[in-house]
LUMZA-624991 format. One record per residue (C-alpha): residue in one letter; x, y, z. Coordinates in pm, whole numbers, padded with zeros to 5 digits, always signed. Layout:
<rs>
aXYZ;...
</rs>
This chain:
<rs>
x-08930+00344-00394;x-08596+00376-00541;x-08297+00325-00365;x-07970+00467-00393;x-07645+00268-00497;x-07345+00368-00249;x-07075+00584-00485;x-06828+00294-00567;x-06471+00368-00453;x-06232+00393-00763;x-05964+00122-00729;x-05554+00239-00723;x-05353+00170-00986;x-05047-00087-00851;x-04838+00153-00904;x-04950+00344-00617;x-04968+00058-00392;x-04691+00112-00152;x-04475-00235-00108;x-04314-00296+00226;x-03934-00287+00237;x-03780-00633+00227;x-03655-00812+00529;x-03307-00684+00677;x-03239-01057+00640;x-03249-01055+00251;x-03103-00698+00240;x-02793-00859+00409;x-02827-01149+00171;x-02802-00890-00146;x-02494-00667-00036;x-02200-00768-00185;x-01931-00964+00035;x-01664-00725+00096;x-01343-00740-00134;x-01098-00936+00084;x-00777-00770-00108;x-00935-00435-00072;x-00978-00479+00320;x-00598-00616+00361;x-00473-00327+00133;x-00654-00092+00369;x-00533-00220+00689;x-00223-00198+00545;x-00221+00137+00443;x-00359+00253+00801;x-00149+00065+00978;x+00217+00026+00824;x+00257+00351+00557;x+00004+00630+00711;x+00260+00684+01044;x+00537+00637+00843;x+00426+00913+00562;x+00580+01275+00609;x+00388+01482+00351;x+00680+01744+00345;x+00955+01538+00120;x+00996+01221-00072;x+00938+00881+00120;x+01062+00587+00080;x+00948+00252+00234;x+01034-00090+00195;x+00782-00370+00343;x+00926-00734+00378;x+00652-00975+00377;x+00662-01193+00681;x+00817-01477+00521;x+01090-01352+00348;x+01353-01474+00619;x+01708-01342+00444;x+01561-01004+00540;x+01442-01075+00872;x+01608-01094+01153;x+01490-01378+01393;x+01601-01291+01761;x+01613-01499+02037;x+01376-01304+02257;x+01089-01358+01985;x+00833-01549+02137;x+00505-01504+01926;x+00486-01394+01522;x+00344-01065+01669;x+00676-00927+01751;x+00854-01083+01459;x+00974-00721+01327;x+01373-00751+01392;x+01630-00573+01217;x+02005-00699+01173;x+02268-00423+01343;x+02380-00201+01107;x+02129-00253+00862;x+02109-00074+00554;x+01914-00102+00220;x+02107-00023-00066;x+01997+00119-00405;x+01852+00458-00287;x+01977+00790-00310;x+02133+00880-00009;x+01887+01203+00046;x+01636+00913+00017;x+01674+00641+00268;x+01392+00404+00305;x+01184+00281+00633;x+01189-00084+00647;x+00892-00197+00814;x+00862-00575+00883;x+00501-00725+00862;x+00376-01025+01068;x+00103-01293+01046;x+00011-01519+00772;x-00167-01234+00610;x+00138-01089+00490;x+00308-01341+00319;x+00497-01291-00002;x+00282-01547-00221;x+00000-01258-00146;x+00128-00925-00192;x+00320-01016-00524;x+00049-01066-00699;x-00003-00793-00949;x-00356-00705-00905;x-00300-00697-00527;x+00035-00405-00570;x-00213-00274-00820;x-00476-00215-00551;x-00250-00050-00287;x-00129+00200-00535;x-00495+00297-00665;x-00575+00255-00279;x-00316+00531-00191;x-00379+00751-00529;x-00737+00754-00400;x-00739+00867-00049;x-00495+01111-00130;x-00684+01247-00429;x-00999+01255-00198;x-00776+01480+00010;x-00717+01736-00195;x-00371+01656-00391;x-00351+01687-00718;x-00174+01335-00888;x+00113+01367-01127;x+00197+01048-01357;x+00536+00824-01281;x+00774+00830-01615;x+00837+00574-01783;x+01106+00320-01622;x+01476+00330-01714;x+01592+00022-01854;x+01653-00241-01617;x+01927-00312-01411;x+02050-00589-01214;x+02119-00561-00867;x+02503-00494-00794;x+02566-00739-00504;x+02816-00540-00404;x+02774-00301-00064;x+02722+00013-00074;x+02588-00016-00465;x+02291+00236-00616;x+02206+00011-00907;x+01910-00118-00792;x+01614-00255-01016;x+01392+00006-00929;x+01555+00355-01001;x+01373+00574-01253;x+01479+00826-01494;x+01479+01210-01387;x+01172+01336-01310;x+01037+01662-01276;x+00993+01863-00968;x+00683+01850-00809;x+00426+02169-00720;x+00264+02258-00381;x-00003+02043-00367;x+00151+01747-00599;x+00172+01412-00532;x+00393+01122-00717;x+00324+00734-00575;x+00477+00424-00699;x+00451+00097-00568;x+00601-00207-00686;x+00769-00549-00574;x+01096-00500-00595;x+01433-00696-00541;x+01602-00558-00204;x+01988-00585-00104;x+02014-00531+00266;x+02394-00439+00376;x+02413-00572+00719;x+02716-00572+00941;x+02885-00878+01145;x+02965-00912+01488;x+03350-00911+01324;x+03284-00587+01152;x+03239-00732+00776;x+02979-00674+00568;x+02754-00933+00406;x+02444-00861+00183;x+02111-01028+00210;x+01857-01039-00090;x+01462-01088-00113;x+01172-00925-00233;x+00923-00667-00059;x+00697-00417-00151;x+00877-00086-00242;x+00629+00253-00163;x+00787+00536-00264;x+00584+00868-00244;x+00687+01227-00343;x+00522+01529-00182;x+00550+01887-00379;x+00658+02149-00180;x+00624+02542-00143;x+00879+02718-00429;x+01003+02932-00074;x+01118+02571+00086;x+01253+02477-00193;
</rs>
């Protein structure tokens, strides 16, 4: 009596093998570490030049790194670096267009020290930083010119012939955006307690942003 062979089950190719996932262990292991200029750009951006942005005109603002005493003014009430953000009486920065007055922010903590945010690949982040979110939001990016020739800073008050000025440019559209951002050589005008003026000179980052508006607000 013959007897009949079970049907032999036809193997899976290994392609159809399912694999497990790795553990979340060596998933962690393979992300990339985050960029550490990208994340101090960043909480730059939301924390210093998003509240100070007014997307109905041109602004201006200036950002002295925390170590760039002439331009800070160390009171006696400061107690802790967190509340080192002073500004001399009378203050003014001098090289803008008077329709165009900055905001001078002062930054704290040994993250925002001048030896880090002059280096050209870190200005060059904050600038694609900024051209990026607002491109993500809608705005449509229009070039800087090309910059005038060079200047040197007039030490005298009340001069406009700052380093950074730029040739004409063209009017912007609803819906246009111009950003620049640079390091720039700042002359502070401040006032003394006898009424005469005195300039103080150091570098900080320079944001200036132009918004286009409606033809009708123009």
């Amino acid at each position: 009596m013959s007897s009949k062979r079970p049907p032999s089950t036809p193997m899976r190719p290994l392609s159809d093998v399912p694999v497990p996932p790795p553990p979340y262990s060596e998933i962690l292991e393979a992300s990339p570490p985050p960029n550490p200029i990208i994340s101090r750009v960043s909480t730059l951006i939301d924390s210093h030049i998003l509240p100070h942005l007014n997307d109905s005109l041109t602004t201006a603002l200036v950002l002295v790194p925390s170590n760039v005493t002439p331009l800070i003014c160390a009171s006696e009430s400061s107690s802790t670096k967190d509340t080192l953000s002073f500004a001399f009486p009378g203050e003014k920065i001098v090289g803008f267009d008077s329709e165009d007055t900055p905001t001078v922010i002062r930054l704290v903590g040994a993250d925002n020290r001048l030896d880090f945010w002059q280096r050209a690949a870190v200005i060059r982040a904050l600038e694609n930083e900024l051209r990026g979110r607002f491109s993500a939001q809608g705005y449509k990016l229009v070039n800087n010119p090309p910059k005038a020739k060079s200047q040197a800073v007039n030490r005298i008050a009340g001069s406009k012939d700052a380093d950074w000025k730029y040739v004409e440019q063209e009017s912007l559209s609803s819906g246009e955006i111009r950003i620049n951002v640079e390091i720039s050589e700042v002359c502070l005008r401040i006032e003394s307690e006898v009424g005469l003026y005195q300039t103080r000179n150091g570098k900080a980052i320079v944001v200036r942003m132009e918004f286009g508006m409606d033809e009708e607000n123009d």
